[in-house]
C-alpha positions in Angstrom: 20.1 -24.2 -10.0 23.1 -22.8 -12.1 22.5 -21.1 -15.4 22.9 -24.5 -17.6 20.1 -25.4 -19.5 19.1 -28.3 -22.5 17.7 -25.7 -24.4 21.0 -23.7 -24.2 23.1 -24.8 -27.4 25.7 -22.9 -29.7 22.9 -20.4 -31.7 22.5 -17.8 -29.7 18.6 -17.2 -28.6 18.0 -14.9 -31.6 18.6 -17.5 -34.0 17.1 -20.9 -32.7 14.4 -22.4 -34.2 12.0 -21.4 -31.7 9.4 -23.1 -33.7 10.9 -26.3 -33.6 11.9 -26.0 -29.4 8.3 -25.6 -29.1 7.3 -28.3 -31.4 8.5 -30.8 -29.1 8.3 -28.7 -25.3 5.9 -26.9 -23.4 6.1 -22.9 -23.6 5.7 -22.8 -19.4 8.9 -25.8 -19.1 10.9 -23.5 -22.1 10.2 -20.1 -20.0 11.6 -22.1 -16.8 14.8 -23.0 -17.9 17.4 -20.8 -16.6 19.0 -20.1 -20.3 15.9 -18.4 -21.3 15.4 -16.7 -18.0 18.7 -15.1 -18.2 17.5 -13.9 -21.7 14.0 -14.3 -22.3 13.7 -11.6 -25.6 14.4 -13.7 -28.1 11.8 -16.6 -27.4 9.1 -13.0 -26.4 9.9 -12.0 -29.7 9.5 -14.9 -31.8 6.1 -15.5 -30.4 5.1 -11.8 -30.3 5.7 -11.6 -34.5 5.2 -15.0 -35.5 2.2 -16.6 -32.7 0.6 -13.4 -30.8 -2.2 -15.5 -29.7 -0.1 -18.7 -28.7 -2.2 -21.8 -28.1 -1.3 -24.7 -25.9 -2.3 -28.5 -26.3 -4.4 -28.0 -23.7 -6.2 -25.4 -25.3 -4.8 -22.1 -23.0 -3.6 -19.1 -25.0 -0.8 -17.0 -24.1 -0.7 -13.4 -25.7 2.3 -11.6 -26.1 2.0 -8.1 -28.2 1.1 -4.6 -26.2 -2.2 -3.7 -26.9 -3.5 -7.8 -26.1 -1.9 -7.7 -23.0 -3.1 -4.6 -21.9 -6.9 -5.1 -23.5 -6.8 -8.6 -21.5 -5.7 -7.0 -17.8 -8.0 -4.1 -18.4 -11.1 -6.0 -19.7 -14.2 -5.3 -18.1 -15.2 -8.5 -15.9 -18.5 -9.2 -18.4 -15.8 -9.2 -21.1 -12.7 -11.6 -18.6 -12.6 -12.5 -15.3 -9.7 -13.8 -13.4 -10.8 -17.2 -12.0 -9.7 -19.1 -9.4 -10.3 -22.4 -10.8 -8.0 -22.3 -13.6 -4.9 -22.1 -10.5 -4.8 -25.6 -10.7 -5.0 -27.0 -14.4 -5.9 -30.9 -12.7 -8.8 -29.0 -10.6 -10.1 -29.8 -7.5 -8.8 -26.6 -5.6 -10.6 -27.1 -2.0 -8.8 -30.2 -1.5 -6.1 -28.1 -1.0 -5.0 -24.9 1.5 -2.6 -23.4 -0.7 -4.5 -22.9 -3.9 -7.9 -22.1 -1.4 -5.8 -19.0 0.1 -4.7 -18.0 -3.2 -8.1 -18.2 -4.4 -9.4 -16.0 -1.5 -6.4 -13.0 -2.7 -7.4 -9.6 -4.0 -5.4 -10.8 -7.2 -8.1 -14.1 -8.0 -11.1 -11.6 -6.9 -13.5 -10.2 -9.5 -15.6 -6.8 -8.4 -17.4 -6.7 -6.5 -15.6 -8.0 -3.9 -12.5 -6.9 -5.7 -13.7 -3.7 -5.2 -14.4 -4.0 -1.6 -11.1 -5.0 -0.7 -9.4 -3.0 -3.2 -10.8 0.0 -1.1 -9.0 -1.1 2.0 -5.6 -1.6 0.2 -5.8 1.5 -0.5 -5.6 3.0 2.3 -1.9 1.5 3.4 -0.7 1.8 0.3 -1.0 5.7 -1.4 1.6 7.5 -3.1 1.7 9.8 0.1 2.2 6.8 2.5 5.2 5.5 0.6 6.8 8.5 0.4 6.6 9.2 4.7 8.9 5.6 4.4 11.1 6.8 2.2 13.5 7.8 4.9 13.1 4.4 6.7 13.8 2.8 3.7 17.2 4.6 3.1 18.3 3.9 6.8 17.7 -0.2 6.4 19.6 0.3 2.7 22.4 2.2 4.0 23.2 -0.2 7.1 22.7 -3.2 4.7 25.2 -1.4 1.6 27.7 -0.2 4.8 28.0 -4.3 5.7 28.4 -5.3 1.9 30.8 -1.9 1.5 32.9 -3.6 4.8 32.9 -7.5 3.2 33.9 -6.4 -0.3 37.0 -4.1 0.7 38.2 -6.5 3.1 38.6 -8.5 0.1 35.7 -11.1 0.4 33.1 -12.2 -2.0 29.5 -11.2 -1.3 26.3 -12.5 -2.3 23.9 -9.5 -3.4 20.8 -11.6 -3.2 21.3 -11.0 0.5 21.1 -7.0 0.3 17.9 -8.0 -1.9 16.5 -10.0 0.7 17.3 -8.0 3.5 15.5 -4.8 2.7 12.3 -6.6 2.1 12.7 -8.2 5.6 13.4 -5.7 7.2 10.5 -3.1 5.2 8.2 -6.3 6.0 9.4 -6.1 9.8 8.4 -2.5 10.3 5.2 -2.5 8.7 4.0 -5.7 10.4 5.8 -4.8 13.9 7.3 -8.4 13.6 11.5 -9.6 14.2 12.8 -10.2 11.2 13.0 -14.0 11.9 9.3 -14.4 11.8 9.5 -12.3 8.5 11.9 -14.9 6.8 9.6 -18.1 8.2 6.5 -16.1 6.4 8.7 -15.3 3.4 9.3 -19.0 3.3 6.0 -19.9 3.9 4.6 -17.3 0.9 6.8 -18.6 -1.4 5.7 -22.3 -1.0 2.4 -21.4 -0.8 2.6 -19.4 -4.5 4.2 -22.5 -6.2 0.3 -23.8 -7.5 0.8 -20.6 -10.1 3.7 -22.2 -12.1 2.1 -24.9 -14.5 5.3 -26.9 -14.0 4.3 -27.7 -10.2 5.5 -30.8 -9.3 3.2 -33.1 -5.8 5.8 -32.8 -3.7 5.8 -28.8 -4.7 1.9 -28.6 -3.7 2.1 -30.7 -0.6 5.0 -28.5 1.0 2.7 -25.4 -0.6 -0.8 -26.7 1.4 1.2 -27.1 4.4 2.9 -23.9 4.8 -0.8 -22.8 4.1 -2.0 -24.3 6.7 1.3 -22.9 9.2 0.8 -19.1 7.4 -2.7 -19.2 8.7 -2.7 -20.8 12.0 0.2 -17.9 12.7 -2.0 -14.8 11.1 -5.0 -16.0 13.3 -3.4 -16.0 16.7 -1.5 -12.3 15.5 -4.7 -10.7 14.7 -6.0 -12.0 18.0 -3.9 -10.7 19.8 -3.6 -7.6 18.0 -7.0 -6.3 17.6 -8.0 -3.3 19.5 -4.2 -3.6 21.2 -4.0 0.4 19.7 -0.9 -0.4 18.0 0.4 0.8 14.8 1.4 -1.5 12.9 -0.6 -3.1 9.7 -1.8 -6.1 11.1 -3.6 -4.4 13.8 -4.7 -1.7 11.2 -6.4 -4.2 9.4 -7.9 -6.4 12.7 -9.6 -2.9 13.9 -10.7 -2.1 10.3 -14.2 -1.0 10.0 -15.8 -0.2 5.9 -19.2 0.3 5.1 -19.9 -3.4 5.4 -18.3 -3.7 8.7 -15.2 -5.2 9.5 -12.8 -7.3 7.6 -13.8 -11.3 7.9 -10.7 -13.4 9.5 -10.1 -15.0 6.2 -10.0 -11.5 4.2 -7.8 -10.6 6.8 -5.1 -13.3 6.2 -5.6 -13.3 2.4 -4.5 -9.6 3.3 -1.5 -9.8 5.6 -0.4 -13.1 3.0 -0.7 -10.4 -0.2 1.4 -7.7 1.5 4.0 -10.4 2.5 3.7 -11.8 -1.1 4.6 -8.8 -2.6 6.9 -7.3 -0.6 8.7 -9.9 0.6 10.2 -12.8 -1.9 8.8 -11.0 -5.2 10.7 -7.9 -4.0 13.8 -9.5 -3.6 13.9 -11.3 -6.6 13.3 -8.0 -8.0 15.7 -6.2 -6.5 18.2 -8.8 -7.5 17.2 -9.0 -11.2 17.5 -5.2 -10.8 21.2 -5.4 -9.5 22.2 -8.1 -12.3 21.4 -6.4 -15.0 22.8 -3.1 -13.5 26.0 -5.1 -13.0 25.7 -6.8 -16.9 25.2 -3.7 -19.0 26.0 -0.4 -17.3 23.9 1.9 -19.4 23.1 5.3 -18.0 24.1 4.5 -14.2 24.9 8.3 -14.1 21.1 8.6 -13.3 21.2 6.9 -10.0 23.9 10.0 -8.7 21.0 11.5 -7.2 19.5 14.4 -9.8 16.1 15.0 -9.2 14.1 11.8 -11.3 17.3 10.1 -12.2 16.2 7.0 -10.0 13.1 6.7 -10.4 13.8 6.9 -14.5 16.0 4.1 -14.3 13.6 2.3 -12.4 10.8 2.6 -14.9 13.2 1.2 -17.7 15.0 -1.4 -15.5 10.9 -2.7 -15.3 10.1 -2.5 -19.0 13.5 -4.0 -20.0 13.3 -6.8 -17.5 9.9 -7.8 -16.9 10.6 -9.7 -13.1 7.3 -11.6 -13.9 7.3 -13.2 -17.8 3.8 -13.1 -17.9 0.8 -12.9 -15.1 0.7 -16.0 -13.5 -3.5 -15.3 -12.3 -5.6 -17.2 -14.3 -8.1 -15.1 -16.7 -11.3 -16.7 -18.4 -12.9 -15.1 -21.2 -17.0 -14.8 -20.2 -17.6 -14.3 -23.4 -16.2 -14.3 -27.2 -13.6 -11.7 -27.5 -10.7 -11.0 -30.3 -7.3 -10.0 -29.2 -4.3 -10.4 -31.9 -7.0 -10.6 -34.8 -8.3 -13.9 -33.8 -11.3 -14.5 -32.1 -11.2 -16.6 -28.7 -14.3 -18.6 -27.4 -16.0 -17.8 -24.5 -14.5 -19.9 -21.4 -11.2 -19.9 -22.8 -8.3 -19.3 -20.3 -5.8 -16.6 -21.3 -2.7 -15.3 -20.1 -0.7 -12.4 -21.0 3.6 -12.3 -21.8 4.6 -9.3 -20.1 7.9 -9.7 -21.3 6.6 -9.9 -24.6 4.7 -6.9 -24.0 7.0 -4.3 -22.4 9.3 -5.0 -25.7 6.4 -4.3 -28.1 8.1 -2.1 -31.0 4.3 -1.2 -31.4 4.2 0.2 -28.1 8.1 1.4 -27.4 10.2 3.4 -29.6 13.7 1.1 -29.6 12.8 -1.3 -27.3 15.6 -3.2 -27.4 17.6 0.1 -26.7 17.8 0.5 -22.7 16.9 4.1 -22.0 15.6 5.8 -19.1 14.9 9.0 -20.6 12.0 7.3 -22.1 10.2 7.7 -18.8 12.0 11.4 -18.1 9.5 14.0 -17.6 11.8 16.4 -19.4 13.2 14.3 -22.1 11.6 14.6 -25.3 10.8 10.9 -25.3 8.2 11.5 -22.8 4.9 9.7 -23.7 6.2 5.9 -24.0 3.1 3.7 -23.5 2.8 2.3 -19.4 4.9 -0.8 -18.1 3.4 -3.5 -17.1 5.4 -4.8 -14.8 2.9 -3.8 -12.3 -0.4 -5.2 -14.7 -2.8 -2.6 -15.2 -6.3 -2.3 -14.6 -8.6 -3.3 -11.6 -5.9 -6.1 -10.9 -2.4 -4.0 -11.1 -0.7 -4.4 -8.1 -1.2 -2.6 -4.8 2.4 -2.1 -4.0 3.6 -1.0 -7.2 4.7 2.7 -5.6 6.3 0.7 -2.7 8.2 -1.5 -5.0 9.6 1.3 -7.0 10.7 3.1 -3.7 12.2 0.7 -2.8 14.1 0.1 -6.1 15.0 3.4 -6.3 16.9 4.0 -2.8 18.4 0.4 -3.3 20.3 2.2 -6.3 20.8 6.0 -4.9 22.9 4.2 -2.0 24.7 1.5 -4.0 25.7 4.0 -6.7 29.2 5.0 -5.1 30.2 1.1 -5.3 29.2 0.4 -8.8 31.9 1.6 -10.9 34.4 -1.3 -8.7 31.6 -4.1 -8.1 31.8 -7.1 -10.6 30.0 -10.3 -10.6 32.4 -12.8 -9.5 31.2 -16.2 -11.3 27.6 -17.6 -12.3 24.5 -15.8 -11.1 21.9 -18.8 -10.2 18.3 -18.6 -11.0 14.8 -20.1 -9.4 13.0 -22.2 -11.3 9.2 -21.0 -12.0 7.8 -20.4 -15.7 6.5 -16.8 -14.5 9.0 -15.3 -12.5 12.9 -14.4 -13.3 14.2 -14.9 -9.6 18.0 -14.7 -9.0 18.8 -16.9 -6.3 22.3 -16.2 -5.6 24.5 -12.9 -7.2 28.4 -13.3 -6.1 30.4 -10.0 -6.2 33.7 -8.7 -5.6 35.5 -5.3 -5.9 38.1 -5.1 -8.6 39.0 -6.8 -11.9 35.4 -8.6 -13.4 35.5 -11.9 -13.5 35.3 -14.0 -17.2 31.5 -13.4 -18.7 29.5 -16.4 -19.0 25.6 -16.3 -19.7 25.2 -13.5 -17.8 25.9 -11.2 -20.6 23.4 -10.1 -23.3 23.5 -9.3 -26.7 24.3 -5.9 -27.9 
């Protein structure tokens, strides 16, 4: 889908009537549309000063300041629970695969089975294990920005989503020992299967989802058979052989496992990566970082994630156990809340300038030093396992596309998914030379 959009008219985002375009819409169907994915601030900010407790038809509430966001994803589970359930708003979940295996995720788990497999995560994913792939990393980025480097100076146009999509194959390939063609049929599959989180699901959406459920599993199943105690050293047979105080890992906690991993390192990570690149490309703020001083990248990185959330707000379901207040208002117990990231990481209660993009914020030598956490990532019990992956990953992306940036230019419309939660780039056409003419790509000052 192009960037064209009903909602799109001559006012800028800043100055529509946001009240009135929610009046008459849904808040998940306004978040989808590709005008206010390109630029989501303004409808973050109207809600997070004039609604910070936002309350559906249906009687959901969608917080959008700092300190709610955070006290919701680090609520004790007596306080909030994440619930499966609330996946589906129509109910009746085991009737269908796709929504059951997202139920059965670390993500939709409350301690302490949360806890359990949290333990186990842990293990594949520490700071120290990230940074022994670091090198690996670089190689598959290098060979990936050396074909884009050949395409562009012979003149042709080039479609960055594929360097976003190729390092997450390819990071995906060597931690599962799987070719890169089974990769992209998972990738496929995961992304089907995660369409029951956008409220704007369509049947056809959730009967391609429960299929490719039923195909992701069936696959997973036969791997780990053939895997376990095969002495290999890949993930997959990590986790077949793995043995915790409770014994070994259950076949089902083993593909809600393998499906996590590929979930978030394999489309979330290039959508990522390519909302990463298009805003790199848009505003060129501070690319000097990326030239390979010590922190520069990783900086940058941290900003890139406050200043475009990926994900607009969590897509998991939480349900309040109990009364609670957030935003000054107090929220019945069994009421189903969700938190605007986007909303969030802009907070001038939490961020100095937050509409000012500036990586020293996040430099351990800058005197700005001490801005509140991103949350990208979430926080709490549920923030995601990956997170030092994903910004490893980020940050060689743009220590080995650096040299190119000054001469790379988008080269017409950048295209965009449509899901209420997440801001994925579909396509991202570039050339070397002269820009092409703006169009929504660029933001306000």
């Amino acid at each position: 889908m192009t960037a064209k959009s009903h909602f799109a008219a001559s006012a800028s985002g800043a100055s529509r009537d946001w009240r009135t375009v929610l009046a008459s819409s849904d808040v998940y169907a306004v978040l989808s549309d590709p005008a206010v994915m390109a630029d989501p601030l303004p409808l973050a900010a109207w809600l997070r000063e004039n609604a910070p407790v936002y309350r559906r038809a249906d009687g959901e509430y969608l917080v959008s300041r700092y300190e709610d966001v955070s006290r919701l994803f680090r609520a004790p589970p007596d306080h909030i629970r994440v619930q499966a359930a609330g996946i589906l708003r129509s109910g009746a979940m085991e009737q269908h695969p796709s929504v059951r295996r997202l139920a059965d995720t670390i993500g939709l788990r409350n301690p302490p089975e949360h806890t359990r497999l949290n333990r186990v995560y842990m293990r594949y994913f520490t700071a120290a294990r990230v940074a022994a792939l670091r090198e690996q990393t670089r190689v598959v980025v290098a060979d990936s920005v050396r074909d884009l480097t050949a395409r562009l100076t012979a003149g042709q146009q080039a479609d960055l989503h594929e360097l976003a999509t190729a390092l997450p194959t390819h990071m995906m390939s060597l931690l599962l020992d799987l070719p890169p063609a089974d990769i992209s049929w998972l990738n496929t599959c995961v992304w089907r299967i995660e369409q029951p989180f956008d409220p704007t699901l369509t049947d056809v959406r959730l009967s391609d989802a429960d299929h490719s459920s039923v195909e992701l599993d069936a696959f997973v199943v036969d791997l780990v058979a053939r895997r376990r105690g095969s002495g290999g050293s890949d993930l997959i047979t990590a986790l077949a052989d793995t043995r915790d105080d409770e014994g070994g890992l259950s076949q089902n906690d083993i593909i809600a496992m393998v499906f996590t991993i590929l979930a978030g390192g394999g489309p979330t990570m290039a959508w990522v990566i390519a909302l990463a690149l298009w805003r790199t490309l848009v505003r060129r703020e501070h690319v000097d970082r990326l030239d390979g001083s010590p922190g520069g990248a990783a900086a940058y990185v941290e900003e890139l994630l406050r200043f475009e959330s990926p994900a607009m707000y969590s897509p998991i379901p939480r349900v309040a156990v109990r009364d609670i207040e957030l935003g000054g208002e107090v929220l019945p117990a069994g009421s189903r809340i969700y938190g605007l990231i986007t909303g969030a990481n802009h907070d001038p209660r939490a961020f100095q300038d937050p509409g000012v993009f500036d990586p020293s914020r996040f430099d351990p030598s800058s005197r700005r030093r001490g801005a509140a956490p991103v949350l990208a990532y979430g926080t709490g019990i549920h923030r995601c396992v990956g997170a030092h992956l994903a910004s490893m990953e980020l940050e060689v992306v743009f220590e080995e596309i650096y040299a190119l940036l000054p001469d790379l230019h988008l080269e017409g419309p950048v295209t965009w998914g449509r899901t209420s939660y997440s801001r994925s780039v579909t396509a991202l056409p570039v050339r070397l030379g002269t820009p092409a003419p703006a169009r929504l790509e660029h933001r306000r000052p």
